[in-house]
C-alpha positions as CSV (number, residue, x, y, z in Angstrom):
1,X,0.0,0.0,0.0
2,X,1.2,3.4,-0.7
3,X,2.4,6.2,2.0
4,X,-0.8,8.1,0.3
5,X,-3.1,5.8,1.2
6,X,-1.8,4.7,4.4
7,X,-4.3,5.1,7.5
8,X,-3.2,7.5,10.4
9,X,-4.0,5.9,13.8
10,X,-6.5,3.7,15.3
11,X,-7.8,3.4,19.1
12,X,-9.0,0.0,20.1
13,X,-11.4,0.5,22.9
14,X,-12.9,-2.3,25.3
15,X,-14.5,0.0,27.9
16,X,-16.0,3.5,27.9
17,X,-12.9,4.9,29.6
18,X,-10.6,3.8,26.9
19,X,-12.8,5.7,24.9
20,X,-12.5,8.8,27.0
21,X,-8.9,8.8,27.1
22,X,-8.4,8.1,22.9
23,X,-10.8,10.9,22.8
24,X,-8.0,12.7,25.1
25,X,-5.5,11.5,22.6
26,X,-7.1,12.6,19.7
27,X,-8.0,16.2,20.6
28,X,-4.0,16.7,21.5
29,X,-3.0,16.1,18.3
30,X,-6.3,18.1,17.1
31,X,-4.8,20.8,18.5
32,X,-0.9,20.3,18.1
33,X,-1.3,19.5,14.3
34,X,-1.6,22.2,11.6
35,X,-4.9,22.1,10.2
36,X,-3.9,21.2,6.6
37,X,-1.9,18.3,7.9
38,X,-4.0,16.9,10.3
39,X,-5.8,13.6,9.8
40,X,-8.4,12.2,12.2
41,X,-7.7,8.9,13.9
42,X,-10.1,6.2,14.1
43,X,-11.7,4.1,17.3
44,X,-12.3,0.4,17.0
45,X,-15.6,-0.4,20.0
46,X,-14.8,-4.2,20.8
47,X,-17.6,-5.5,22.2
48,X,-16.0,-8.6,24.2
49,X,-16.6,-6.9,27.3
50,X,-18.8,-3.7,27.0
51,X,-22.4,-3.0,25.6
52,X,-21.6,0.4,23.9
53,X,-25.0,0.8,23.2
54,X,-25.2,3.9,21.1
55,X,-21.9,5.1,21.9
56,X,-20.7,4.9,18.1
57,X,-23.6,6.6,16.7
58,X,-22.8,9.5,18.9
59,X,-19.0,9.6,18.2
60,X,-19.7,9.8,14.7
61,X,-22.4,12.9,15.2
62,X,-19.6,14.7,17.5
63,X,-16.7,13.9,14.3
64,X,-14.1,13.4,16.7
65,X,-12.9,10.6,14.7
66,X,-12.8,9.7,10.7
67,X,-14.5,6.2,11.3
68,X,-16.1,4.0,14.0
69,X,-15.7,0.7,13.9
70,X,-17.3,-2.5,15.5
71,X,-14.9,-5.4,16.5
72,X,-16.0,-8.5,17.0
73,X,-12.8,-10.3,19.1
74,X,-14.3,-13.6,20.7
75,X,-13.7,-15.3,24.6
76,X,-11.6,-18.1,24.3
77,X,-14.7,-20.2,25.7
78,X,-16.2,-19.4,22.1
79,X,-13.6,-22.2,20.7
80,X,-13.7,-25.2,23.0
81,X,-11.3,-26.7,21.2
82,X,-8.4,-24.6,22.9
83,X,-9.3,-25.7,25.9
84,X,-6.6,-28.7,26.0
85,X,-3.8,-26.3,26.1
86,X,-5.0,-24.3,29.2
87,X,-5.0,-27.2,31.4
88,X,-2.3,-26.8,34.4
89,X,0.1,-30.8,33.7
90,X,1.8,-29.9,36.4
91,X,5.0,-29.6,34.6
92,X,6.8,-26.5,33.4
93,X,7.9,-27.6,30.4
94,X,4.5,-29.0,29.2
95,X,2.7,-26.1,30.1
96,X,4.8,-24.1,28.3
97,X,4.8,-26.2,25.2
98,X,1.0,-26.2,25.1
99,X,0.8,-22.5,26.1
100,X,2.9,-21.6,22.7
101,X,0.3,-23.8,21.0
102,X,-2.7,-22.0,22.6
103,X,-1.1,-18.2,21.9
104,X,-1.0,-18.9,18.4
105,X,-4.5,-20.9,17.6
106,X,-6.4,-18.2,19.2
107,X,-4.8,-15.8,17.3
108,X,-5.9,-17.5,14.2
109,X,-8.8,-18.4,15.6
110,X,-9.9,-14.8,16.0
111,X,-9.0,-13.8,12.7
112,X,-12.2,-14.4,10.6
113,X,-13.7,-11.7,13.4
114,X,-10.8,-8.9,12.6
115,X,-11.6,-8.8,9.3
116,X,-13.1,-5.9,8.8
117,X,-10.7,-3.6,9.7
118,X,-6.9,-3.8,7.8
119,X,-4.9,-3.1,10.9
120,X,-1.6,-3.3,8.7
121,X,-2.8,0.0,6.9
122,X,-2.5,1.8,10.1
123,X,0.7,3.9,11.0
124,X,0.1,4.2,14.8
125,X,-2.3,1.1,16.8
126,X,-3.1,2.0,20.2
127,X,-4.7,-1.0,22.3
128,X,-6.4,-0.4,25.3
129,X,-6.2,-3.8,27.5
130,X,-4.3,-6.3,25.3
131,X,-4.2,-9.0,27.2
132,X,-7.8,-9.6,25.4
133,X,-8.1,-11.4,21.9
134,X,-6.3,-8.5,20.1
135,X,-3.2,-8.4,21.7
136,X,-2.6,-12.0,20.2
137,X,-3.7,-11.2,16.6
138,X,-1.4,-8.2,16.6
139,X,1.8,-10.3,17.9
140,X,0.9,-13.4,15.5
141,X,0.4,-11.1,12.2
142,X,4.2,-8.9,13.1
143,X,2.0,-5.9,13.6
144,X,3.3,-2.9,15.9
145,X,1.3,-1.5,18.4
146,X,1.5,0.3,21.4
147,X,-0.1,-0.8,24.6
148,X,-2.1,1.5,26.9
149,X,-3.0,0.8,31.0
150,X,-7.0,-0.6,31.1
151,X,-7.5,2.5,33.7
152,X,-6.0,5.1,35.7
153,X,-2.9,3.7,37.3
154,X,-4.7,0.2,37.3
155,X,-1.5,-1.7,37.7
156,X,-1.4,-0.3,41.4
157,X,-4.2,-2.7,42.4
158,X,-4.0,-5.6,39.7
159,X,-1.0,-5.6,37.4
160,X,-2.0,-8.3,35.4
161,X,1.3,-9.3,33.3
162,X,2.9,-10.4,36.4
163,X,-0.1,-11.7,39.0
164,X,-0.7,-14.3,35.7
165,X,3.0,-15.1,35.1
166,X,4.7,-14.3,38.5
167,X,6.0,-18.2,38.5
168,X,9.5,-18.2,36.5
169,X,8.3,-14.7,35.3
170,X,11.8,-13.7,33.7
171,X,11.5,-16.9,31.6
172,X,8.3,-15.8,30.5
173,X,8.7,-12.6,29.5
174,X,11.5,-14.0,27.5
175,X,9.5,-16.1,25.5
176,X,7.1,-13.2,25.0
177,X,9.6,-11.1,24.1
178,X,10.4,-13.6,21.1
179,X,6.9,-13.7,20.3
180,X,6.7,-17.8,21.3
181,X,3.9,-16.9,23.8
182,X,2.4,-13.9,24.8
183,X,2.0,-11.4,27.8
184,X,0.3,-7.9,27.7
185,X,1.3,-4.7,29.1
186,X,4.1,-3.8,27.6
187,X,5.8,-7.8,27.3
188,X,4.8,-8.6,23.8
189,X,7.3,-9.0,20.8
190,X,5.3,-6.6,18.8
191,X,4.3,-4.0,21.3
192,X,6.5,-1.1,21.1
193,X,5.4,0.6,24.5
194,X,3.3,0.9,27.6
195,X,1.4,4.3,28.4
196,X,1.0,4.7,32.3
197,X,-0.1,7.8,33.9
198,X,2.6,7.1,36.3
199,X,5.0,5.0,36.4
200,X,5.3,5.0,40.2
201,X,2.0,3.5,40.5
202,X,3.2,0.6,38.8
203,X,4.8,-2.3,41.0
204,X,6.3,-4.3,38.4
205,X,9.3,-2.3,35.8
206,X,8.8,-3.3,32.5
207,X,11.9,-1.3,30.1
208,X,8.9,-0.1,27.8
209,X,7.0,1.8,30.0
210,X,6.1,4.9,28.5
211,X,4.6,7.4,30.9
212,X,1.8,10.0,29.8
213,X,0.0,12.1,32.1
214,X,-3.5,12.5,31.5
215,X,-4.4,15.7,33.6
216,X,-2.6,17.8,31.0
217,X,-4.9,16.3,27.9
218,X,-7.7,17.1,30.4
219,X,-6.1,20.5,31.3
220,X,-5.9,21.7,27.7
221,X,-9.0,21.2,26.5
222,X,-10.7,24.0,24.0
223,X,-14.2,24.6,25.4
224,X,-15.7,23.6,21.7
225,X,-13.5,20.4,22.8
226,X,-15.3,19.9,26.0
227,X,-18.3,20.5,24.3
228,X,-17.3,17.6,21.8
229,X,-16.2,15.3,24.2
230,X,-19.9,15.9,26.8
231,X,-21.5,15.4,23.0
232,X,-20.4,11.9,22.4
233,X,-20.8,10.2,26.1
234,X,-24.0,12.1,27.1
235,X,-27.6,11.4,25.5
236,X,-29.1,13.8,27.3
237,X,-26.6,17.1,28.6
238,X,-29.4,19.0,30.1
239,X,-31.2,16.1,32.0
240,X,-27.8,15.2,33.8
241,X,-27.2,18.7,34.9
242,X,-30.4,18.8,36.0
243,X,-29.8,16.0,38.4
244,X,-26.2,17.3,39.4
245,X,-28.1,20.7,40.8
246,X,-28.7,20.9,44.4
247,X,-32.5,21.1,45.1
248,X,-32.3,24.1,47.4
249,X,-29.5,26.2,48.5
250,X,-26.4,24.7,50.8
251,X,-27.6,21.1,49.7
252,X,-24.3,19.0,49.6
253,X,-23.7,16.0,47.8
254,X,-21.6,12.7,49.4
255,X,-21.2,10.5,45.9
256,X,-20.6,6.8,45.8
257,X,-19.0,5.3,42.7
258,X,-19.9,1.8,42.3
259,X,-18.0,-1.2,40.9
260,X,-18.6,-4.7,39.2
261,X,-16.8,-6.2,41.9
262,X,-18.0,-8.2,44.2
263,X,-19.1,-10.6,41.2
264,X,-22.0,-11.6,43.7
265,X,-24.7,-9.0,42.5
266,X,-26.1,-9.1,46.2
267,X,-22.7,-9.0,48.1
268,X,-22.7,-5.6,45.4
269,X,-26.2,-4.3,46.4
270,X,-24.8,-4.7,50.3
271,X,-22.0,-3.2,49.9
272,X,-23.8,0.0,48.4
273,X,-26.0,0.0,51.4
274,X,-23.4,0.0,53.8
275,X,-21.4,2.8,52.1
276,X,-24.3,4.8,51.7
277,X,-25.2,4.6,56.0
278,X,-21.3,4.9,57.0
279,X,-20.0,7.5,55.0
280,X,-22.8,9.6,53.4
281,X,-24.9,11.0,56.1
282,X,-25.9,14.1,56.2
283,X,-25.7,14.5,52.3
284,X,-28.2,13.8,49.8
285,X,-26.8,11.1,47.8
286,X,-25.7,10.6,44.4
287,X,-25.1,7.0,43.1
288,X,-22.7,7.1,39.7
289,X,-22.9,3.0,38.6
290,X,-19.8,2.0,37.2
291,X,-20.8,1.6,33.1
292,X,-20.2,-2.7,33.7
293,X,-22.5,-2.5,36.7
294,X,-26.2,-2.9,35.8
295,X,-27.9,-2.6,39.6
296,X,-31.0,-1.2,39.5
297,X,-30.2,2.0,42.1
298,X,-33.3,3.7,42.0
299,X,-35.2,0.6,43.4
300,X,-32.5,-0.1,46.0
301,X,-32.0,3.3,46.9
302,X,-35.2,5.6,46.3
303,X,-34.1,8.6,48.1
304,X,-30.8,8.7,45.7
305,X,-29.9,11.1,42.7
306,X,-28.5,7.7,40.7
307,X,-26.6,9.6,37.5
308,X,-28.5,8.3,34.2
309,X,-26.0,6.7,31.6
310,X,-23.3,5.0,30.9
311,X,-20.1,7.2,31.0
312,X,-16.5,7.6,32.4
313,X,-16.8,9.9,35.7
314,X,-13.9,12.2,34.3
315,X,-17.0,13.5,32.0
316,X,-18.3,15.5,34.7
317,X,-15.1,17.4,35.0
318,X,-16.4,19.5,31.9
319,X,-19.9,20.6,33.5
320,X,-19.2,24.1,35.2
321,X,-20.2,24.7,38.2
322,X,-20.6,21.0,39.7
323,X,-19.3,20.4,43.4
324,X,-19.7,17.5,45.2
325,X,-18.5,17.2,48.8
326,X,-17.7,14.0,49.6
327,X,-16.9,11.1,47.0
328,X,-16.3,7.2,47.9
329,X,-15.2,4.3,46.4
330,X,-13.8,1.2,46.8
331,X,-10.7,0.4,44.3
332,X,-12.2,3.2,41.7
333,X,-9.1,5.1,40.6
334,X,-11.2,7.6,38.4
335,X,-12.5,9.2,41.8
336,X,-8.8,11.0,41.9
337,X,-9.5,12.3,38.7
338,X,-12.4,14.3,39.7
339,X,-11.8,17.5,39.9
340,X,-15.0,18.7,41.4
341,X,-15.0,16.8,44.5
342,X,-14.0,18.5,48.0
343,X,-13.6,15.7,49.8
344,X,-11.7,11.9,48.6
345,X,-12.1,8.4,50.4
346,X,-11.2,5.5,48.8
347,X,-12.0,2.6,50.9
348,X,-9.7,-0.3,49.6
349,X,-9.8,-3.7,48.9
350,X,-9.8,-4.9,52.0
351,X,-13.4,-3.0,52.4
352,X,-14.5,-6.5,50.8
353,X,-13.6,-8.8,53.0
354,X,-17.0,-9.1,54.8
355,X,-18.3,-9.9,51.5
356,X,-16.1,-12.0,50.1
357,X,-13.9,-14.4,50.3
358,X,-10.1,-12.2,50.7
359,X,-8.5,-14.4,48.3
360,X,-10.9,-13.3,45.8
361,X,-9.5,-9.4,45.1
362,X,-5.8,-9.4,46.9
363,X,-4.6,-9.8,43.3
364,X,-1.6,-8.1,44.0
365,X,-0.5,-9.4,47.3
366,X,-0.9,-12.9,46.3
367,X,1.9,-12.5,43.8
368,X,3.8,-11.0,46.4
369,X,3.4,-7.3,45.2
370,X,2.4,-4.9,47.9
371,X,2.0,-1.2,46.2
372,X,-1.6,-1.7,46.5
373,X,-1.5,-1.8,50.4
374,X,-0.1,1.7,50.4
């Protein structure tokens, strides 16, 4: 193919924040690029873990991006036949073996579903998460990419390359590094870098950690930008502020952001409640829903403003005049992104324990990595 017809860039998304951020991206180089040489990206929506619902339709009415594209990557349960080479023998050498078989089936497994998009046209790939389906494709076709972190300094709580490969992990990575099996975040022959927010937060050095802030994207925003960017995550603009205004003067808000975690949708439902009684009195309450959590918070919580939508939290930081006083979460590492809130607890994991079984979210300190306890 010809430099002329060679695509710019293309964002694959898994989750409505990696859409926010490639948004981020996007209007940077929007703004950085002279007009005449400018050439809008495109954003892939893979829909292996996240209903976008009409997210792509609005995308294309805000024209942030030259094309939106569906991807259809599939679970590895959709091809029982790999399942053979997942199986633990017990022996290193045999696990190995049948993990270099499993890296490269899948990949060609998933290749009838990646069809619709020529990724080798691109110039720049950016992958959001690509420890899913994609990140194998890439690696088995010898096409470049660079990685991005799944959410705001993520790795601090769950860094995923090394909780699934902390046994013999050097020997690992050096296989993935030759492209014989493969390991995301930065570990994967074809992945030229990993963007962090900061690389600090991360417990686990990886040499192509590639740190990029994103309060400055935020920071520099154009106000026909922010505009843009409320546009293609908000259905309804005015409704939401509407909701986000205090129903008589002095009101204060105490917001809890919700997770999908505990997996238990009643252990959830509980853990809301008890939030709600021990650290939101005396404030009306607002419920935000994380986008993967589909609770029904009006019914469990009628006195509560619950926040209409699926959208990344950061959004609100482009409504004027919105001030909470009080947010809480659990793990939710978008609440210290949100500029609008006074007051910032975030509980921890270990907040779960009554609810669950430990073992099931110490991710981190079961591979012997303790950042997230501090």
């Amino acid at each position: 193919m010809g430099r002329a017809e060679t695509k710019s860039r293309i964002y694959v998304c898994h989750t409505f924040y990696h859409v926010y951020v490639s948004i981020l991206k996007e209007m940077k180089l929007e703004r950085e690029t002279p007009r005449d040489a400018y050439r809008r990206g495109d954003i892939a929506l893979s829909g292996i873990s996240t209903d976008f619902e009409r997210l792509g339709e609005r995308l294309e009415r805000a024209g942030i991006f030259h094309a939106v594209f569906a991807l259809d990557e599939k679970r590895e349960e959709c091809f029982p036949q790999l399942a053979r080479y997942r199986r633990d023998y017990g022996n290193l050498l045999r696990n190995m073996v049948n993990r270099m078989i499993f890296t490269k089936k899948l990949a060609r497994c998933e290749a009838p579903y990646m069809r619709n998009i020529d990724f080798k046209a691109y110039e720049d790939i950016y992958v959001f998460c690509d420890s899913d389906p994609i990140g194998y494709y890439l690696n088995e076709r010898h096409i470049y990419y660079h990685a991005v972190e799944d959410g705001l300094d993520c790795l601090k709580n769950l860094d995923d390359a090394y909780v699934a490969n902390h046994s013999h992990f050097r020997l690992k990575t050096w296989f993935s590094l030759h492209n014989l099996i493969f390991i995301m975040n930065g570990w994967g022959k074809y992945c030229l870098d990993m963007e962090v927010n900061d690389i600090s937060k991360v417990p686990t050095p990886c040499p192509r950690l590639k740190e990029e802030p994103r309060k400055p994207l935020e920071r520099d925003l154009t106000p026909e930008q922010k505009k843009r960017m409320i546009q293609a995550f908000i259905e309804d603009a005015d409704r939401l502020t509407a909701q986000l205004r205090p129903s008589y003067a002095g009101e204060e808000f105490a917001c809890f952001l919700t997770e999908p975690h505990p997996v238990d949708e009643e252990a959830r439902k509980r853990v809301c409640l008890d939030v709600i009684a021990q650290y939101c009195k005396g404030y009306r309450v607002m419920i935000k829903p994380h986008p993967r959590d589909l609770i029904d918070y009006e019914a469990l919580c009628p006195g509560a403003v619950v926040l209409k939508g699926r959208f990344p939290v950061e959004v609100l930081n482009f409504f004027e005049g919105l001030h909470i006083k009080r947010a809480v979460s659990i793990l939710t590492t978008a609440m210290n992104n949100m500029d609008f809130v006074e007051e910032k607890l975030n509980l921890g994991a270990s907040f779960w324990d009554k609810y669950e079984d430990p073992e099931k979210h110490a991710y981190n300190r079961k591979a012997g990595l303790q950042l997230a306890d501090r």
